[in-house]
N, C-alpha and C positions, 0 to 999 in steps of 0.2 A: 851655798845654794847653787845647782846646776843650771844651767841656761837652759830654757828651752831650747831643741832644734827642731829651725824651719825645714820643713817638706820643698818647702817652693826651689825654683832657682829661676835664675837672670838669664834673660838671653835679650842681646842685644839684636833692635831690625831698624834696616834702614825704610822710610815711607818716605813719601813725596810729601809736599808740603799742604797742598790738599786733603789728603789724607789724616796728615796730623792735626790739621786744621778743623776738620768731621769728629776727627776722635776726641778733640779737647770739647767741641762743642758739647757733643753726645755725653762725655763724663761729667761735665757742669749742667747737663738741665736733668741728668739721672742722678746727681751726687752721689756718681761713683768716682773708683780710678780708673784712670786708661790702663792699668796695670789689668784694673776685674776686666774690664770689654775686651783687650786682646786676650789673655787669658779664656775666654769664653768664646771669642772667634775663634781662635786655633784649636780648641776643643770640638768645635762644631765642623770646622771645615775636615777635622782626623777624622770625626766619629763618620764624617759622608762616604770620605775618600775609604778610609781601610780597608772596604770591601776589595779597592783595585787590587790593594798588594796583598790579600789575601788569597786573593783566585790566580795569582800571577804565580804563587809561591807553588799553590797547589798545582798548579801544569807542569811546572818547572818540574816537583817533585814526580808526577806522572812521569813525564818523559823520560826523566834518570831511573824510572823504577823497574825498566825493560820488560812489562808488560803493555806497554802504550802501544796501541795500534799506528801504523804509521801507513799514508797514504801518497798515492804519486800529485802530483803536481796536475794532471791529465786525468786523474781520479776527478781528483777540487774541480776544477775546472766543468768537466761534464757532469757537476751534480746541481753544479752551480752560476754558472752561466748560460 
């Protein structure tokens, strides 16, 4: 018979004591595991965040793509102060 394989994998985080303290509470009065609530925080905190390294990727690739307008320093400045 083959084993199923997991999808999932381990990653080990250090928290403060505090913190683990919150998360065991929150897993015992949800009768979950602290495994599901971080799993589902660090889901939620990607799906916010992504957007930064996505627009960060996208300038990037503007600027190397040598059609990107480029402006003086004295340009910014007078447009914008």
């Amino acid at each position: 018979m083959l084993e199923k394989q997991r999808k999932d994998k381990v990653v080990n985080v250090r928290v403060s004591a505090e913190t683990k303290n919150q998360l065991d509470e929150l897993a015992r009065i949800t009768k979950r595991s602290r495994a599901f609530h971080l799993d589902e925080a660090i889901a939620a905190y990607l799906q916010k965040n992504s957007w930064q390294i996505q627009a960060i990727q996208e300038a990037v690739d503007e600027a190397d793509s040598g059609t990107a307008k480029w402006i003086s320093q004295e340009e910014i400045e007078g447009k914008y102060l």
